[in-house]
N, C-alpha and C positions, 0 to 999 in steps of 0.2 A: 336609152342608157340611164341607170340609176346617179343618182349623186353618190359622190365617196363619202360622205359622212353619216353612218349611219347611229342616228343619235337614240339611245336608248334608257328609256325613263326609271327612275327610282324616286319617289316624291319622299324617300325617306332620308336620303342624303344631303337635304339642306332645309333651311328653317322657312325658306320662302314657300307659296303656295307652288306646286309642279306645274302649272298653269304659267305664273312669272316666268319660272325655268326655262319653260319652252320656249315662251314669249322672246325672252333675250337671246334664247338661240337662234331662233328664226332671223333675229334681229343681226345677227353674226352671219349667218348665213346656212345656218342646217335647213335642209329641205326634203328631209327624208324621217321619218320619228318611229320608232317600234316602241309602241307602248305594253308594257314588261306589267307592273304593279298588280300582280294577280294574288293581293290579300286582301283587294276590295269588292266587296258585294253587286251582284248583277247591277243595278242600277246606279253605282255611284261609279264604276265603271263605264258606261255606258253613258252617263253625262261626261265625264273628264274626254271618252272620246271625241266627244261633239265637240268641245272645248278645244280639242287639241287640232283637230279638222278646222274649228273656224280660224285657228289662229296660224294656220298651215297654208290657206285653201289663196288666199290672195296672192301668195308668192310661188303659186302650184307646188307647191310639198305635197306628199303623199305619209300617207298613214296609215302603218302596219300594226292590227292589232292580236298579242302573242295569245296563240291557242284559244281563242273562240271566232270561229265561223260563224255562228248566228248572232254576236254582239255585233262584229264587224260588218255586217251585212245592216244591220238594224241602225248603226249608227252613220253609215256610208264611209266606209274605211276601203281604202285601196287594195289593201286585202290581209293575210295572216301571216303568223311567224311563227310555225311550227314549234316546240322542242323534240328534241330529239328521240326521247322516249314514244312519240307519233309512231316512228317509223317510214319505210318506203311505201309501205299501202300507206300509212295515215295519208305522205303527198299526194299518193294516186285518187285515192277516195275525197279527197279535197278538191282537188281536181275537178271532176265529176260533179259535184255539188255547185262550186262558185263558177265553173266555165272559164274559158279562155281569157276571158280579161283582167281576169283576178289575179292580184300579185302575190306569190307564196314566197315563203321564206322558210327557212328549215337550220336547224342547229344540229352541223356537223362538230363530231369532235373525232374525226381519223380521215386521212386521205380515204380511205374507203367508201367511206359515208359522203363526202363528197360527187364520188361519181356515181353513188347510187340517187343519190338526188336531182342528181343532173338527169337521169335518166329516165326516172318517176316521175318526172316534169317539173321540177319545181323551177322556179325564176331567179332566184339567189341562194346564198347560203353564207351563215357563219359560220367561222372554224374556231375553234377555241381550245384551250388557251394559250394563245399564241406566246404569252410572258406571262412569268408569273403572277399570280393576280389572287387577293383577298375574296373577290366577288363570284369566282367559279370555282369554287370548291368540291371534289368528288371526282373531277375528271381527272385526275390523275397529273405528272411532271408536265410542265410547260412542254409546246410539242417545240416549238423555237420555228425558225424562219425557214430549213433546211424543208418542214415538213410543208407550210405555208406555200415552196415552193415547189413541191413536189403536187401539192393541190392542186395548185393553179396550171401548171402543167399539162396533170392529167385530164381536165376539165375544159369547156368551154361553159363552166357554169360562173356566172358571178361570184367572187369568192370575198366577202368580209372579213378580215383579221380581230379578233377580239381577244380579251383578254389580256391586262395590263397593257395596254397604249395608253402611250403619250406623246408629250412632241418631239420627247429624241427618238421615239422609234417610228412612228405614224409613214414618213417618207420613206422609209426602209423597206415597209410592209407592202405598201406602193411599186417599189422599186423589184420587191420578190414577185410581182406578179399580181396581186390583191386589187380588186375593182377596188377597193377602196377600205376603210376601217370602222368597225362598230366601238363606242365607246359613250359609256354612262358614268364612273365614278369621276373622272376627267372633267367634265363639263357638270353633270348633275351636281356634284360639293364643292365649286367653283366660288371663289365668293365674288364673282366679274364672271358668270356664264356666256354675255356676249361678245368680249373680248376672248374666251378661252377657245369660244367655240371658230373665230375668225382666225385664229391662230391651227386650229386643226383644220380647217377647211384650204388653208394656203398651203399646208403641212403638203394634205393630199390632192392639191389641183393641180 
């Protein structure tokens, strides 16, 4: 079973190192990290994961790294976080490559793409944007909770809620069905990250 909190990086959203961030997360209790920041060059990518893995790896957290299979593999990451633009073969052909133990993740944004991911094999999935939210832009109206639970319904795929969570809605999301919640500007531009993050973790246990 995954942890419900799916903590998702942005080292642009606060003035500490992403490193700290995490740090006081884990310290709160996230045990689960999709490391996002895909405006960093192969290798300094590729160090922050090992960074995020050591600081993961003592309290067995797992670490998803989004849209590269050969960093992930390289830096020993539990496995990937698709986006959406992948596709259903992206999951299949992902597949294929990292093998049965590897954790996929995939970025749904319609109940549709939900069971299509379930079905491609993937292991989790986010849905977004569940409220409205500054951070996911493009995807069109908030889908709200109605669709959340029309997902999780349809599915027996893990289903992450993302997009504009917080702590009045986190238990909501839970309550519609949601293995649990992804959530990066919440925690990420927190100025007490491990108190924020101990607060969404009780949210959604």
């Amino acid at each position: 079973m995954l942890p419900p909190l799916l903590l998702v990086t942005d080292r642009h959203g606060a003035d500490r190192p992403l490193t700290e961030t995490v740090r006081a997360a884990v310290a709160g209790g996230a045990r689960f990290v999709w490391l996002r920041d895909r405006d960093l060059d192969a290798e300094a990518r590729r160090a922050l994961a090992r960074d995020l893995i050591a600081i993961l790896a003592p309290v067995g957290g797992r670490l998803v790294v989004g849209g590269d299979p050969d960093l992930a593999s390289e830096a020993g990451a539990s496995g990937v976080h698709l986006p959406g633009s992948a596709g259903i073969d992206g999951i299949r052909a992902l597949r294929e490559k990292l093998g049965a133990a590897a954790l996929i993740g995939f970025s749904a944004h319609s109940v549709a793409e939900i069971a299509a991911a379930e079905a491609a094999g993937a292991d989790y999935a986010t849905l977004s944007p569940v409220f409205p939210t500054a951070s996911k832009p493009g995807y069109g109206p908030a889908l709200g909770l109605e669709a959340l639970r029309a997902a999780c319904f349809a599915s027996r795929l893990p289903v992450f809620a993302l997009g504009g969570i917080d702590g009045g809605n986190a238990r909501a999301c839970c309550e519609a069905g949601a293995a649990g919640v992804a959530v990066m500007g919440g925690v990420m531009r927190s100025l007490d990250p491990r108190s924020e993050t101990a607060r969404f973790v009780a949210a959604v246990s």
